[in-house]
C-alpha positions in Angstrom: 16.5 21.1 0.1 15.2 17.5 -0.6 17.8 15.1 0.9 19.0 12.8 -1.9 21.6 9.4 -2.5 24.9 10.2 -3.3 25.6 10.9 -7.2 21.4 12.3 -7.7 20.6 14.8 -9.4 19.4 18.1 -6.6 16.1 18.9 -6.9 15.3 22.8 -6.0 11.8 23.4 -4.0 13.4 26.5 -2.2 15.7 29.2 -2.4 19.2 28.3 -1.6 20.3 31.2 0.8 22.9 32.6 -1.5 21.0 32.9 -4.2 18.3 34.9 -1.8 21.1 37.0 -0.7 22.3 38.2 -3.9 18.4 37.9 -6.0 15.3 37.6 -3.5 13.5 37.3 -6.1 14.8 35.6 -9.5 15.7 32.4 -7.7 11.7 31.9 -7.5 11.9 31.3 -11.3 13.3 27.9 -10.5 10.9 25.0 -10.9 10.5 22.1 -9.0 11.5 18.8 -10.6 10.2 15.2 -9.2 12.1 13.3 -6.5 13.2 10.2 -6.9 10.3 8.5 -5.9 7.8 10.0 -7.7 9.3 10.8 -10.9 5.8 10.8 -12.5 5.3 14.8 -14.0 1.8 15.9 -12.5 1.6 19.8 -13.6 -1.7 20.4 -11.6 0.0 19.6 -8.6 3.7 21.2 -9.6 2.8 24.0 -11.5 -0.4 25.2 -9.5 1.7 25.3 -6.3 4.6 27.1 -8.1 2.5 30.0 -10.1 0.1 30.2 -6.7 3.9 31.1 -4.9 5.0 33.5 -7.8 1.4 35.4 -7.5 1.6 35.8 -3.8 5.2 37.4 -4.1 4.1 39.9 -6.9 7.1 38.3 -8.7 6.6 39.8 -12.0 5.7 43.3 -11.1 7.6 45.2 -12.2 10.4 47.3 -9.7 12.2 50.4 -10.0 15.5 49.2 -9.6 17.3 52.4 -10.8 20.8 50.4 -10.7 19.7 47.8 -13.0 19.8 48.1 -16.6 16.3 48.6 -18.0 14.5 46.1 -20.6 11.4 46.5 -22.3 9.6 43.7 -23.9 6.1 43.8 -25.5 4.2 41.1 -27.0 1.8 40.9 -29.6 -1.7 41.7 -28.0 -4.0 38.9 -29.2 -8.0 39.8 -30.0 -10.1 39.0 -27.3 -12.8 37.4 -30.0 -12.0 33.4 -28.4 -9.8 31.7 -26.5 -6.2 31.4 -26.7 -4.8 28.6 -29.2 -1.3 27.1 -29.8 -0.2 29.8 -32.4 -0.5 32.0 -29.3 1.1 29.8 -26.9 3.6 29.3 -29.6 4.4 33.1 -29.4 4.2 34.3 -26.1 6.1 31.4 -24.8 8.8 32.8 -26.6 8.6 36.2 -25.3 8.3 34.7 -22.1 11.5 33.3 -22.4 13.6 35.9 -23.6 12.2 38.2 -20.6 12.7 35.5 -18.0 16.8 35.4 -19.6 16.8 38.9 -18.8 16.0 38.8 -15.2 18.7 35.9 -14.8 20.8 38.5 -16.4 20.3 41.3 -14.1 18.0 43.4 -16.0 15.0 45.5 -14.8 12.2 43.9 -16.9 9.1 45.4 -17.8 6.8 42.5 -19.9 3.4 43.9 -20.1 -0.1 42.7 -21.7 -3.0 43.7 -23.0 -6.2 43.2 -25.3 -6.4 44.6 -29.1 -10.1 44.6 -28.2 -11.4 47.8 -30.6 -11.2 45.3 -34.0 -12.7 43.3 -36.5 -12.3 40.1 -35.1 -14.0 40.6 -32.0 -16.7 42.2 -33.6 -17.5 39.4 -35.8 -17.1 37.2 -33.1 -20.0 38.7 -31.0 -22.2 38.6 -34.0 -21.8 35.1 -34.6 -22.5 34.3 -31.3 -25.4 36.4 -30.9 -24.1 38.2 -27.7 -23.6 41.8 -27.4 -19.8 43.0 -28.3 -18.8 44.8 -24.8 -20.4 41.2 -23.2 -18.4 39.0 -25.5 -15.2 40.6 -25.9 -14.9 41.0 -21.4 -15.8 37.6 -21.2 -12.9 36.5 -23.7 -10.9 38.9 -21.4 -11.2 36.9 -18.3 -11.0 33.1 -19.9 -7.6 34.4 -22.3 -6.1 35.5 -18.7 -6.7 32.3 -16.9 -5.1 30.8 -19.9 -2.2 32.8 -19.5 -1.8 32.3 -15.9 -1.8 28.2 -16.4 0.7 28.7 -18.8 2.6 30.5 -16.1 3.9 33.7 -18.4 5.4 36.0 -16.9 3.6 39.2 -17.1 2.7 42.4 -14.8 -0.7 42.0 -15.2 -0.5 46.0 -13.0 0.2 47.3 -16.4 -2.6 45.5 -18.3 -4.0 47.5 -21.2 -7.5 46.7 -22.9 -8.0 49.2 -25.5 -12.2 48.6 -25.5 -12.1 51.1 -22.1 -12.2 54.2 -21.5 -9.2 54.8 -19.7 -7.4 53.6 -22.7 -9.4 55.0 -25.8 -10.0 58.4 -23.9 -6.0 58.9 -25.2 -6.7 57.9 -28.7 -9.6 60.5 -28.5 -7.2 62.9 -27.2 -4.6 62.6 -29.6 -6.8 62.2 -32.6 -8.3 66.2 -31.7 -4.9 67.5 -31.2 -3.8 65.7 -34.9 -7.7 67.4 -36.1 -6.7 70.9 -35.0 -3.1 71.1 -36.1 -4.8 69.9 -40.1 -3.5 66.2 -39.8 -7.1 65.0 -40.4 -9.3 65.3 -43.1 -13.1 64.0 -44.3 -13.3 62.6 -47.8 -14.9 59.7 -50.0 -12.4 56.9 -51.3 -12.9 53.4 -52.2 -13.2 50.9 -50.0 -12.8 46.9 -49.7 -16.4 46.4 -48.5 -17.4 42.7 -47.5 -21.6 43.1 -48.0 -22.4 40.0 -45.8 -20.7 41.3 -42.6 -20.7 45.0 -43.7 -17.1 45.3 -42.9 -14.6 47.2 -44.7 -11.0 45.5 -45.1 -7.6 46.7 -45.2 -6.0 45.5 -48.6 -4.4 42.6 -46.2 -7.6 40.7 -45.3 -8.0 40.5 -49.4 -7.2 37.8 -51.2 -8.1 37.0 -54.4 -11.2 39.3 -54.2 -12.5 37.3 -50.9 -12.4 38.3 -47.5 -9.9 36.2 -46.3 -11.4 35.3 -42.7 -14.9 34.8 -44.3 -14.3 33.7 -48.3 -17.1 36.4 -49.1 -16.4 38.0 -52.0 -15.6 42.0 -51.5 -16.5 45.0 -53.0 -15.3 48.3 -54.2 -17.6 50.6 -52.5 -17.6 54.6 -52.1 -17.6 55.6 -48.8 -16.5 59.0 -46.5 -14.0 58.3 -44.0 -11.4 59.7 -41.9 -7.8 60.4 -43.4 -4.3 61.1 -41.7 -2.1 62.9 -43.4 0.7 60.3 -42.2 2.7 61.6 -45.4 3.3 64.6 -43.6 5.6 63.1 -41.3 7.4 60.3 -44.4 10.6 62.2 -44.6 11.3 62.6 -41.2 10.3 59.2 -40.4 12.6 58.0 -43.3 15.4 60.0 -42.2 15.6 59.4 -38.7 16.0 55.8 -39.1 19.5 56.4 -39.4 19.6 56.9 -36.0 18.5 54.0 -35.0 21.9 51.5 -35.7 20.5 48.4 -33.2 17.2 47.5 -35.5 18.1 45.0 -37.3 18.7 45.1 -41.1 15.7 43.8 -42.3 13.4 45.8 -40.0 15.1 48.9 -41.4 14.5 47.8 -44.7 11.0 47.0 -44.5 10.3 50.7 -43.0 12.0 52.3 -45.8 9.7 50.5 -48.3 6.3 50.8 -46.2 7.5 54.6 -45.8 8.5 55.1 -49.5 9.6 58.3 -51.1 9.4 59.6 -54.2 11.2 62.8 -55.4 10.0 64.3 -59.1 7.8 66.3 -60.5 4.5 67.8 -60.6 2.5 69.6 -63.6 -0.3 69.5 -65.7 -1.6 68.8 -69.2 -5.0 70.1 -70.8 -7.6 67.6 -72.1 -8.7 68.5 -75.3 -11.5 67.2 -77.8 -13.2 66.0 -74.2 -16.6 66.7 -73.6 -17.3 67.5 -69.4 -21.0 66.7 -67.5 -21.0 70.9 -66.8 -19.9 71.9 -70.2 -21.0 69.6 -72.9 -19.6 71.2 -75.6 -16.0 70.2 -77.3 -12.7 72.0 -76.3 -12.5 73.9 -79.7 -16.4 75.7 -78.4 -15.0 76.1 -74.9 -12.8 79.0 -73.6 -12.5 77.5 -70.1 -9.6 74.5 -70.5 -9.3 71.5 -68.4 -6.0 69.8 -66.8 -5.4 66.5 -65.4 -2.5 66.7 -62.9 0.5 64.4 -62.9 3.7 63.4 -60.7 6.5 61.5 -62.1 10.3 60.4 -61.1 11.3 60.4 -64.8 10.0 63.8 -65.9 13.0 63.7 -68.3 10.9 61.0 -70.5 7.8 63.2 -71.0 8.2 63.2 -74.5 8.0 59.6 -74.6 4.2 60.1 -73.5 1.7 58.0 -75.8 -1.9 58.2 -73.3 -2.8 59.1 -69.8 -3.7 56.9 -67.2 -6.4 57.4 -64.3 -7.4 55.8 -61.5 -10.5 53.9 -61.2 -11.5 56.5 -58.6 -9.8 60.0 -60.0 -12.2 62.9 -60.0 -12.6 63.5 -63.5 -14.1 59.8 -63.9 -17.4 60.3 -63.6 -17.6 63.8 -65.2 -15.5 62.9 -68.3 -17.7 61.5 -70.8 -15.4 61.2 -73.8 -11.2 62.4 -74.9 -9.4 62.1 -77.7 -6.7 64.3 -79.5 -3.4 63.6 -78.8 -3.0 61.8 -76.0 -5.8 58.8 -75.3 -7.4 58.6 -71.5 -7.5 55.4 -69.9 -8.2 54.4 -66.7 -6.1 51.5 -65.1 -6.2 49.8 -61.5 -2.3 49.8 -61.2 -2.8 53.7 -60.6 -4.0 54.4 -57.2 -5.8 57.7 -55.8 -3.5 58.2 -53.2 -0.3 57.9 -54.8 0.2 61.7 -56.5 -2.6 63.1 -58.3 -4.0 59.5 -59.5 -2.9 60.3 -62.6 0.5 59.2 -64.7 1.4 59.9 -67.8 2.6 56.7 -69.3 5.8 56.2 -70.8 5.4 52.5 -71.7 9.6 52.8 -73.1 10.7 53.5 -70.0 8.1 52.1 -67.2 7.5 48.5 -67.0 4.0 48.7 -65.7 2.9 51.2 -68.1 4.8 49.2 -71.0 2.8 45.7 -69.9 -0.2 47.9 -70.5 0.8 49.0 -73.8 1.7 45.8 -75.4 -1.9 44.2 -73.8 -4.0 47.1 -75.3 -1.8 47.6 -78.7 -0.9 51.1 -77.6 1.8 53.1 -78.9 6.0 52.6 -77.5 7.7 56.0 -78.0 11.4 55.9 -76.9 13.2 59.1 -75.9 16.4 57.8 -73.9 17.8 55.2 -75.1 21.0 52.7 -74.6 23.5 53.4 -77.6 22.4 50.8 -79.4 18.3 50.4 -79.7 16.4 47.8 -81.5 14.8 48.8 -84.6 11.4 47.9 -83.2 10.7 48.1 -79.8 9.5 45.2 -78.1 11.3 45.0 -74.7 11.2 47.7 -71.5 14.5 49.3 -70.8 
């Protein structure tokens, strides 16, 4: 203890002996502040000395400390495609801060790291710079940590994971086999969001306004086989058991119950008639073997408010159906998706807002078939 005039503030450079009695090690997380003659702030100095201490005492490793209540915290892990920037600095010095209040609390604290270094980022970053990924993204590695160590988080470094290695990935492997062999996984050709200058594919997030939103190159709808995970499998459970989890916050809840989604309805068919197919050119009237486009709705109580079909862009009839007419028109629309169903709706424009802004834009037909008890004699609003 610095010896200072009466009425000073007390400046900490080592553990008071109470405080190593009860906490050997939390009292480390005390900083040093200037004496009064050199007030002057000089953080090479300070906060070299103090992280240099910290690292040789294994202060953020993490203990088993059975009679401490446990706490888990786990950061964001940044790409390894540069160097660290004030958004991150910005983030992790807030974790840092709410594990550092739970040590002063008396909890066992386990505040890992790691690299999201298997992504798109990182990848485009080692292109750009001409250096081969594996080289690029280790390098990032080493200068992100040295980053974080001046900044002085504290993380346990022991449990580091960098998911570009093998002993990381190997697990992935593993589990994507066992998900393979139980059916979870299956081969088919979708559309994709395809950037043609990097040769990327993008998740519907890096989109915006048709433009790749790191780049500004504009993207693609391009056919391609890929790998699927029957995640859908598993939506009611997931949906279900988050009633058993009371401590997540509201909104959190809320946003897993719309990612998740369910829909309860119906499934059935109707025949195409009058249509002409690639394998059978000749009308339905000439041929005996009928074809059916298979639907899914919520509202199967307004099917006979049906005025025309709707496909998605990338629905398997597409490219084989070269004309239908009869009673019900074929259209093909982007607000239907592939993966949603069948890909196919029948539209109801009286009583579903999408497929009613679709009908009014295109002149189509508005049927109602449940109504309020009072309607309007022509039908120009949704309800």
């Amino acid at each position: 203890m610095n010896s200072q005039p009466v009425g000073a503030s007390t400046f900490v450079d080592e553990c008071p002996v109470s405080a190593k009695a009860d906490n050997p090690a939390g009292c480390e997380f005390i900083r040093p502040h200037p004496t009064m003659q050199d007030s002057k702030y000089n953080p090479k100095t300070i906060e070299a000395k103090w992280q240099a201490k910290w690292a040789s005492q294994n202060l953020f490793q993490t203990r088993l400390q059975p009679d401490k209540p446990k706490f888990y915290y786990l950061d964001m892990f940044p790409y390894p495609s540069g160097a660290l920037h004030v958004g991150h600095v910005r983030n992790y010095a807030i974790g840092d801060a709410v594990a550092r209040y739970r040590v002063m609390r008396g909890f066992s604290v386990l505040h890992p790291m790691g690299f999201d270094a298997f992504g798109l980022p990182a990848e485009l970053a080692a292109v750009k710079n001409q250096v081969h990924p594996a080289t690029w993204t280790e390098s990032c590695i080493v200068d992100m940590k040295a980053q974080f160590e001046k900044l002085g988080i504290a993380f346990d470094w022991e449990k580091e994971v960098v998911t570009c290695r093998p002993d990381y990935y190997k697990w992935t492997q593993w589990l994507f086999i066992q998900m393979y062999n139980a059916g979870l996984i299956e081969r088919k050709s979708a559309l994709v969001n395809w950037n043609p200058v990097t040769q990327t594919v993008l998740a519907n997030e890096q989109v915006k306004d048709g433009r790749d939103e790191r780049t500004g190159d504009l993207v693609e709808q391009k056919q391609l086989t890929q790998w699927f995970a029957k995640t859908t499998k598993y939506a009611a459970r997931l949906l279900d058991d988050l009633e058993k989890l009371p401590d997540w916050p509201e909104r959190v809840v809320k946003a897993q119950r719309a990612w998740i989604g369910r829909s309860e309805g119906v499934t059935f068919r109707f025949e195409v008639r009058g249509a002409r197919f690639e394998d059978n050119p000749e009308p339905r009237t000439q041929n005996p073997e009928p074809r059916f486009i298979e639907v899914f709705t919520t509202r199967v109580d307004t099917v006979f408010g049906v005025t025309y079909m709707v496909l998605s862009p990338d629905h398997e009839f597409v490219e084989e159906l070269v004309a239908g007419t009869e009673d019900v028109p074929i259209w093909l629309a982007n607000y239907v998706v592939s993966d949603y169903g069948s890909g196919a709706v029948m539209a109801v424009p009286a009583h579903d807002e999408r497929d009613f802004e679709f009908a009014k834009q295109y002149d189509l037909p508005i049927r109602a078939v449940i109504s309020p008890a009072s309607i309007p004699t022509r039908k120009t609003e949704f309800w």
